[in-house]
Residue, then its C-alpha position, 0 to 999 in steps of 0.5 A: x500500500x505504501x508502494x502504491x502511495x508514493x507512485x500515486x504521489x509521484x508519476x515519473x516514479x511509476x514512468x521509469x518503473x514501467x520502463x524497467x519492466x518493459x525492458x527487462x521482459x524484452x531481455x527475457x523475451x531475446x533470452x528465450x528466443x536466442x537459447x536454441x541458437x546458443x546451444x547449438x552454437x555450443x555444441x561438442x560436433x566432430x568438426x568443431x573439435x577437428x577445427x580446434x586441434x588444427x588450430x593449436x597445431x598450427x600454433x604449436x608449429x608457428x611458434x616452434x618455427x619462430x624458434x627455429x629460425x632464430x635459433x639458426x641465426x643465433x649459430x650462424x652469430x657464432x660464427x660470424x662476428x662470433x668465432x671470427x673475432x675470438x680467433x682474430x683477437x688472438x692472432x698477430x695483427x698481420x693475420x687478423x683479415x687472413x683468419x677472420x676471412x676463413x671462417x668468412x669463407x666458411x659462411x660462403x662456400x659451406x653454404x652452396x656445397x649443403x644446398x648442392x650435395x651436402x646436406x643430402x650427404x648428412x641426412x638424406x636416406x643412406x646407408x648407415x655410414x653416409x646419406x645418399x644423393x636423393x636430396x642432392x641440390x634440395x630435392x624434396x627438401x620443401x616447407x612440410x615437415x619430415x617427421x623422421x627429424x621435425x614433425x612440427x617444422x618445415x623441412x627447409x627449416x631443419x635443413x638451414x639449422x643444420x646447414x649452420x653447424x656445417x659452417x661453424x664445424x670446419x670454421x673451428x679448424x682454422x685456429x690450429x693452423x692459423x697464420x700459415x696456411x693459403x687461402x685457396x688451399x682453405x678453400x679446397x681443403x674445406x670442402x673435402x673436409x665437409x664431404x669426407x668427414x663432416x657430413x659422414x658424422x653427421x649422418x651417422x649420429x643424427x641421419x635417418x638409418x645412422x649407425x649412432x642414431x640415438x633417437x632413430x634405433x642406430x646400432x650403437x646409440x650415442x647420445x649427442x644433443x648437439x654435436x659434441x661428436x659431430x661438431x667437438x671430436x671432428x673439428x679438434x681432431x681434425x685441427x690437431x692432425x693439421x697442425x702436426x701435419x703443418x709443422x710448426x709456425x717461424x719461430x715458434x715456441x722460442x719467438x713470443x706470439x701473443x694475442x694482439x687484441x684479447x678485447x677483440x677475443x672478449x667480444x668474440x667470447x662473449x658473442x658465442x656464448x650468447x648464440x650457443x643458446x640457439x646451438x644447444x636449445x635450438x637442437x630441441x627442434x621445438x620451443x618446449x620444455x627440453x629446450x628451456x632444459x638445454x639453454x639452462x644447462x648451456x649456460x650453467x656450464x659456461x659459467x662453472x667452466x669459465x670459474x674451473x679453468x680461471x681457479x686453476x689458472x689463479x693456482x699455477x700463475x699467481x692470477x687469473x687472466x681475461x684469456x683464461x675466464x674466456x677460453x674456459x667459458x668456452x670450454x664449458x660450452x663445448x663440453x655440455x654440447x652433446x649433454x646439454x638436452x639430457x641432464x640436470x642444472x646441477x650436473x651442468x655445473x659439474x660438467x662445465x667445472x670439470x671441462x673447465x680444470x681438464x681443458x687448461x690441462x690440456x693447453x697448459x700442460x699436454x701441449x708444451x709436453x708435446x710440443x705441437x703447434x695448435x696456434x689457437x688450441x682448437x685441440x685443447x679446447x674443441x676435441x679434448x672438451x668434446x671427448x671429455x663432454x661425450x663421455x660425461x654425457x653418457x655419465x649423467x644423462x637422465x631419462x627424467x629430462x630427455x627419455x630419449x631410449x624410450x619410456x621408462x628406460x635408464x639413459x646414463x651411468x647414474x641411472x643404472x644404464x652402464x652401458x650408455x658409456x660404452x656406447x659414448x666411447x664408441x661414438x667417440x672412438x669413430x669421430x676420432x679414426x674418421x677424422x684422423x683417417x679423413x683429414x690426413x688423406x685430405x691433407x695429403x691430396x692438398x699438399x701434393x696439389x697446390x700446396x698448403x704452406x705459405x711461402x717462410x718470407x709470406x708466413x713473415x709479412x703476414x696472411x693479410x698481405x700475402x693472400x688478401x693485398x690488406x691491413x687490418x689496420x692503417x696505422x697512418x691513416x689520419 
């Protein structure tokens, strides 16, 4: 009665009251009305769930691309300004263009041989030692994805990744005979190398059918994330039968021959550290969680090698130097190359401590016991840390971050699964006799062709000059 009082006393309240109703009986009106439209829009239909699982799959394969592609750029970084200023640095001034022009050359010449027979070579369909021809010059190499590598990628992506490691693994060579070697017989002794050596690696440890293949049932299943073996093993090894082979430089070891610029090697350090994130965690194929896994591991072995190496150097010299901190970052980078996809953060920390104390060993001791002439220790740094990193892989991989031989299974020594080192030995043992056998045949060949020395009064003016008519730098310009 009240109600009705104040809306008698009051017309425009009974006005705005009426129009709520009105309004409020339209929405209930559209509700009913709309509710069949609603349900059926709603409705669980094979075609709607078909439509969502192409969508997230377009999506999961858009991201890993994303990802891929960046990670390809991140190891082509690596190389060049990467590799090319950490070995221009340490070089004399007369040689600075003349080494960072191999690795340049590198970045030209690999890339036209993988486009034409190359990457075939690695991972086309093959026999268990070496790929075949039918990918040669990128035949069915197009933008769908080959599941045998990469389901959710395509497979010009996957080829150029790749082609990104056989530009750096060669690369790596030049630092044990840098300041000595002719540039046309780089070029020639290059391409045999990645033909011969390289890409049989390749296949055997990551191609289809490979008789190391881990992840595709190889006979003798070694685990290498990255290329602790195909990358590490060939291309220190290699570089220690060449600089054998070589001879030493004029006036080595009694004349000095520092770096002429260890900041330039500073900043090629530090270059490489940053797109070996893409060499490590790229080589989960995949922007998921073993890829996060790898780039943790990459990084805490860097960072626990660069302190192993620059505590033993403090130990033996009284201090620790920037070309120590920034050969032992390296060293650790090496090492966790092929475990970095299969153990913990804190296993990364042991593996990079270790590389980091074994690798300045090896160039502080083992070299001088020797006597070989491995101008930039490629040897002491990328075989002996990839040996050392290979085997350890087969130590502290654990299933629980990459089952990589199957659900369930023990993947390292830890686990229980022994005979995963036995198997890293092996993997180990033929990266090593292939790349003796490999590189002192083609070493052979070179020399008796054209020659791989420069000339002792070349070898005096400097690589610059004598194979590239430059300077690095122009003392007297104003």
């Amino acid at each position: 009665m009240a109600m009705l009082k104040r809306l008698q006393a009051n017309p425009n309240h009974a006005a705005k009251l009426g129009f709520l109703l009105k309004t409020g009986l339209l929405l209930a009106l559209c509700l009913v009305a709309s509710a069949p439209l609603l349900a059926q829009s709603s409705a669980v239909t094979p075609e709607r769930i078909a439509a969502i699982e192409k969508a997230t799959a377009a999506a999961q394969s858009n991201a890993d691309n994303a990802w891929m592609l960046t990670s390809a750029a991140l190891v082509l970084l690596m190389s060049g300004p990467g590799l090319a200023l950490f070995y221009g640095g340490l070089v004399r001034k007369k040689n600075i263009l003349g080494t960072m022009m191999q690795t340049f050359a590198m970045m030209a010449v690999i890339t036209v041989l993988w486009a034409i027979v190359g990457y075939s070579l690695a991972f086309g369909d093959g026999m268990a030692f070496i790929g075949g021809l039918h990918n040669a010059f990128l035949q069915g190499v197009g933008l769908a994805p080959d599941p045998a590598y990469a389901a959710t990628i395509p497979a010009q992506t996957y080829m150029v990744y790749q082609l990104m490691f056989a530009i750096i693994t060669p690369a790596l060579i030049t630092g044990a005979f840098a300041e000595r070697v002719k540039f046309s017989a780089l070029l020639v002794f290059m391409i045999l190398w990645a033909l011969l050596v390289y890409s049989p690696m390749a296949h055997m440890v990551w191609g289809k059918g490979g008789l190391l293949n881990a992840a595709l049932g190889g006979r003798f299943p070694c685990l290498d994330f990255a290329g602790g073996t195909v990358v590490h093993v060939t291309s220190g090894v290699s570089a220690l039968v060449t600089a054998i082979y070589l001879g030493k430089r004029v006036g080595y070891p009694k004349l000095p021959m520092p770096p002429h610029s260890v900041v330039l090697s500073f900043i090629g350090a530090c270059l490489l550290w940053f797109g070996w994130f893409g060499f490590n965690a790229g080589s989960a194929l995949a922007s998921g969680s073993l890829a996060t896994s790898a780039f943790v591991a990459t990084h805490f072995a860097a960072a626990a090698a660069a302190i192993g190496w620059g505590a033993a150097e403090w130990v033996r010299n009284g201090k620790p130097s920037a070309l120590g901190a920034i050969s032992g970052a390296v060293a650790g980078l090496v090492a966790i190359t092929p475990a970095s996809g299969f153990v913990t953060p804190i296993n990364a920390l042991w593996i990079g401590l270790i590389a980091g104390v074994f690798c300045f060993f090896m160039v502080v001791k083992v070299k001088a016991i020797f006597g070989y002439d491995d101008s930039l220790d490629a040897f002491g740094v990328h075989g002996a840390g990839g040996t050392l990193g290979a085997i350890l892989t087969g130590i502290f991989a654990n299933s629980a971050i990459n089952p990589i031989l199957g659900a369930g299974k023990a993947t390292g020594l830890l686990e229980g699964n022994g005979r995963q080192v036995l198997n890293q030995f092996i993997g180990v043992g033929i990266a090593w006799i292939v790349s003796i056998v490999g590189t002192l045949a083609i070493l052979f060949i070179v020399d008796n062709l054209i020659g791989l020395r420069v000339s002792e009064d070349d070898e005096r003016e400097g690589l610059d000059l004598t194979q590239h008519g430059e300077e690095g730098y122009d003392w007297d310009a104003a």
